[in-house]
LUMSEDREN-737519 format. One line per field, with one value per atom (N, C-alpha, C, O): x negated, y, z negated; residue in one letter; atom name. Coordinates in pm, whole numbers, plus 50000, padded with zeros to 5 digits. Layout:
BEGIN
xx <- (X/...)
yy <- (Y/...)
zz <- (Z/...)
code <- (A/...)
site <- (CA/...)
//
This chain:
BEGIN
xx <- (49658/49624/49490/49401/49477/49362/49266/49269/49191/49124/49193/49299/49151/49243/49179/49071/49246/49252/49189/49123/49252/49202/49225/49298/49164/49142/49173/49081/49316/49312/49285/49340/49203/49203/49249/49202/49374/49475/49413/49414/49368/49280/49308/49238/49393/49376/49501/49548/49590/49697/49795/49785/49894/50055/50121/50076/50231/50359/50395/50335/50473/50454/50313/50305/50231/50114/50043/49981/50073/50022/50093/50042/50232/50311/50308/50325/50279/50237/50125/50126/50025/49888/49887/49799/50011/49989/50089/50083/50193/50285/50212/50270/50130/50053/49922/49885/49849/49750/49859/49804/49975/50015/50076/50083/50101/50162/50012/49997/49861/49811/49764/49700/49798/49821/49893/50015/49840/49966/50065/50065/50165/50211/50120/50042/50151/50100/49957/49898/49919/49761/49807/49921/49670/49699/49641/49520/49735/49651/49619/49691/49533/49492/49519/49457/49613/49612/49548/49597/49458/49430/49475/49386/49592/49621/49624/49624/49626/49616/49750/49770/49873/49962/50054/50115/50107/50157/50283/50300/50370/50475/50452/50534/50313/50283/50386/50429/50399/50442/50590/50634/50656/50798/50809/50901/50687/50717/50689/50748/50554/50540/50654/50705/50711/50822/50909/50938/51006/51075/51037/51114/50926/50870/50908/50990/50863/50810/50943/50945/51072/51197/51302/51415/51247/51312/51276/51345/51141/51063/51050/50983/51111/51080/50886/50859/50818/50689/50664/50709/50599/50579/50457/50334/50537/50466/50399/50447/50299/50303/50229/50227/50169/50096/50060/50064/50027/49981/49937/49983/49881/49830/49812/49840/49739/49722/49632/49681/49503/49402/49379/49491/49327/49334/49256/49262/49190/49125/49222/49203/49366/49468/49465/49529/49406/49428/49512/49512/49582/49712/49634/49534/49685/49612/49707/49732/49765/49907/49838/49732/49885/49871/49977/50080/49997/50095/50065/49990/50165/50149/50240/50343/50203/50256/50324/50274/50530/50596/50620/50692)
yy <- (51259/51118/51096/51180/50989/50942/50873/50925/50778/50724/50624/50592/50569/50407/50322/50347/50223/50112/49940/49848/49965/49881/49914/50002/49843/49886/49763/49689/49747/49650/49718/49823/49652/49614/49531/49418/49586/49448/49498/49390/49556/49615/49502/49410/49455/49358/49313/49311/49278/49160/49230/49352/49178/49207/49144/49032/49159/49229/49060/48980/49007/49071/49045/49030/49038/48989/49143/49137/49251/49357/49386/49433/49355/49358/49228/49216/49157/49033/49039/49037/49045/49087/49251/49286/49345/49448/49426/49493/49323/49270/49183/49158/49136/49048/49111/49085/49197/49294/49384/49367/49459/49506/49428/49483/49337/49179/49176/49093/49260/49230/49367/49364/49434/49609/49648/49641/49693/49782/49870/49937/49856/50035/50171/50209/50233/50352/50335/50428/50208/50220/50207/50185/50230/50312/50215/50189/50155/50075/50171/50268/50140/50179/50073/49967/50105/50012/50044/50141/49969/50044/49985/49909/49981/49898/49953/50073/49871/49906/49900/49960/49785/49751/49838/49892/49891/50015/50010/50115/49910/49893/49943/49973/49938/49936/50071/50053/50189/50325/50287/50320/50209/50230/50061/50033/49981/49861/49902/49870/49997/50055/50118/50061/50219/50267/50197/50199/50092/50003/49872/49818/49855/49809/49885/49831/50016/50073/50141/50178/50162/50164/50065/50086/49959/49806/49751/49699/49782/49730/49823/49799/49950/50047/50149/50228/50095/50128/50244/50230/50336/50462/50487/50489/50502/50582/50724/50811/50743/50830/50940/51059/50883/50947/50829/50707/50896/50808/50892/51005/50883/50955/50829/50710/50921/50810/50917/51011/50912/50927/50936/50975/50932/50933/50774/50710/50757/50602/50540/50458/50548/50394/50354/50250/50401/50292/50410/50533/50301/50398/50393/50322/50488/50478/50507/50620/50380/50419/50435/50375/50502/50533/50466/50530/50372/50342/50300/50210/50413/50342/50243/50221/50192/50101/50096/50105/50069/50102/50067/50138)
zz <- (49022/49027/48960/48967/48897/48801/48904/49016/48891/49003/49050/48996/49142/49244/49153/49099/49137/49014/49085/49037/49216/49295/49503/49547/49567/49672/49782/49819/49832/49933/50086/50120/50163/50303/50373/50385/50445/50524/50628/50687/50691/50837/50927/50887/51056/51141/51099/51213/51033/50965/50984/50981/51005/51071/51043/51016/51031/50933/50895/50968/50805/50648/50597/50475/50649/50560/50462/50356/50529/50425/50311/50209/50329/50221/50090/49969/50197/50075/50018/49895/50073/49974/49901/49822/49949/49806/49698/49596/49718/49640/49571/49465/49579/49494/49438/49324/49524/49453/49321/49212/49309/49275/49124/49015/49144/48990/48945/48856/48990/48926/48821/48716/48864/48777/48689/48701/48592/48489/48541/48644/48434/48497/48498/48410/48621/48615/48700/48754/48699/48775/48955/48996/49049/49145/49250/49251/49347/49412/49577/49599/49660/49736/49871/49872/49985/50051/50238/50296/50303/50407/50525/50561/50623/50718/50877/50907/50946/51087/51168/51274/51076/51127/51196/51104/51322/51366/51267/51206/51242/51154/50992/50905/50993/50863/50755/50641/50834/50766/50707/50596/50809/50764/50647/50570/50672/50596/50404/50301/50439/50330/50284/50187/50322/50243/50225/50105/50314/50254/50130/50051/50146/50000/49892/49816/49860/49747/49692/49574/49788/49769/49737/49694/49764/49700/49564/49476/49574/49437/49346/49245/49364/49284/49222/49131/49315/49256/49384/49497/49345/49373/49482/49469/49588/49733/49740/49812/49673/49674/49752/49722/49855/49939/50053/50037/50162/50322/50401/50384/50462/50594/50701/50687/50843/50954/51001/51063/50977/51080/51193/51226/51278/51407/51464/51569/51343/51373/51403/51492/51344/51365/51253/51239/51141/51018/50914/50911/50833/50746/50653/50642/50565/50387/50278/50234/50234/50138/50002/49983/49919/49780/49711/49730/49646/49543/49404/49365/49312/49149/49124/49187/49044/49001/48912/48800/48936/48811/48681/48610)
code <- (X/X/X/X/X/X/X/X/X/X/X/X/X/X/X/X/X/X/X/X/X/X/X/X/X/X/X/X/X/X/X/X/X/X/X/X/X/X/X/X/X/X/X/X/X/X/X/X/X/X/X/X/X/X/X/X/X/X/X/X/X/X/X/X/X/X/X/X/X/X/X/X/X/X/X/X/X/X/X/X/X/X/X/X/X/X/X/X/X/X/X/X/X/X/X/X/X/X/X/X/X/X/X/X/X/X/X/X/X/X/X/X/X/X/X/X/X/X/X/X/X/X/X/X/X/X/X/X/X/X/X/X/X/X/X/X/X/X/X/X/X/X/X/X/X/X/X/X/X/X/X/X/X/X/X/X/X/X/X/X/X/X/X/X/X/X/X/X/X/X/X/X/X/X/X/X/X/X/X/X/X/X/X/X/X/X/X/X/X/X/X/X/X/X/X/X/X/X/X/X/X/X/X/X/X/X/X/X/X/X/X/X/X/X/X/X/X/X/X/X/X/X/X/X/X/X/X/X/X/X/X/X/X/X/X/X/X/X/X/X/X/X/X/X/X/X/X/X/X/X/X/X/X/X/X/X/X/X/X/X/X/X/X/X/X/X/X/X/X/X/X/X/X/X/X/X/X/X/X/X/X/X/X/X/X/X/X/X/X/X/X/X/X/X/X/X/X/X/X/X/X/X/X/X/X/X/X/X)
site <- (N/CA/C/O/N/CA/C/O/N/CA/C/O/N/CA/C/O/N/CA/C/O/N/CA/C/O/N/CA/C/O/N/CA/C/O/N/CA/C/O/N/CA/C/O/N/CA/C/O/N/CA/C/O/N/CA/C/O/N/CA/C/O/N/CA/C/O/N/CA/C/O/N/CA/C/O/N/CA/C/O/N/CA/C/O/N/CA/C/O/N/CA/C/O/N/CA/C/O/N/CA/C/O/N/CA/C/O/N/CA/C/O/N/CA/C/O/N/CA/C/O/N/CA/C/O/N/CA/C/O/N/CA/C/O/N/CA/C/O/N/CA/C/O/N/CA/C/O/N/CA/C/O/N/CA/C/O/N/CA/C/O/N/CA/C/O/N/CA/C/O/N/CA/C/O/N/CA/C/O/N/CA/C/O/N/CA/C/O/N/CA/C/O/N/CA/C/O/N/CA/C/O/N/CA/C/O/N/CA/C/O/N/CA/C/O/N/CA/C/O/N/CA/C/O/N/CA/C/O/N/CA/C/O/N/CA/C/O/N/CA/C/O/N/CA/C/O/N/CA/C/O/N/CA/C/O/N/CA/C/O/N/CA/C/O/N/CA/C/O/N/CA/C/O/N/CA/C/O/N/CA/C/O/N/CA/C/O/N/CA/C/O/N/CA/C/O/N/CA/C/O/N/CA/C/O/N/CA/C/O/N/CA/C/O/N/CA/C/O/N/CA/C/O/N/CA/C/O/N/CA/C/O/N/CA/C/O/N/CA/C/O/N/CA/C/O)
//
């Protein structure tokens, strides 16, 4: 991976609202650039993957901390 291209914080916001602000952070990226998304939403893991499997743009990493907050990696297809 090259560097993160841009960096959203949905931290606090529940469901669909993280998907709508990286669906729209994301219409604003090339292909191939890397957005960074950080959420708290407990739903958030499985909303992320059903995004990035509908829309075709690339999941390519997440974790969950122990803080509670997710950290999705997605390029952009």
């Amino acid at each position: 991976m090259d560097s993160i291209d841009l960096d959203l914080d949905v931290r606090g916001l529940k469901c669909p609202l993280p998907i709508l602000r990286a669906k729209k952070a994301l219409a604003t990226l090339a292909s191939g650039q890397w957005l960074r998304v950080t959420a708290t939403d407990p739903g958030a893991p499985k909303d992320f993957e059903a995004f990035t499997r509908q829309t075709g743009h690339f999941l390519e990493d997440r974790s969950a901390p122990d803080s509670g907050e997710f950290v999705f990696l997605i390029r952009r297809k």
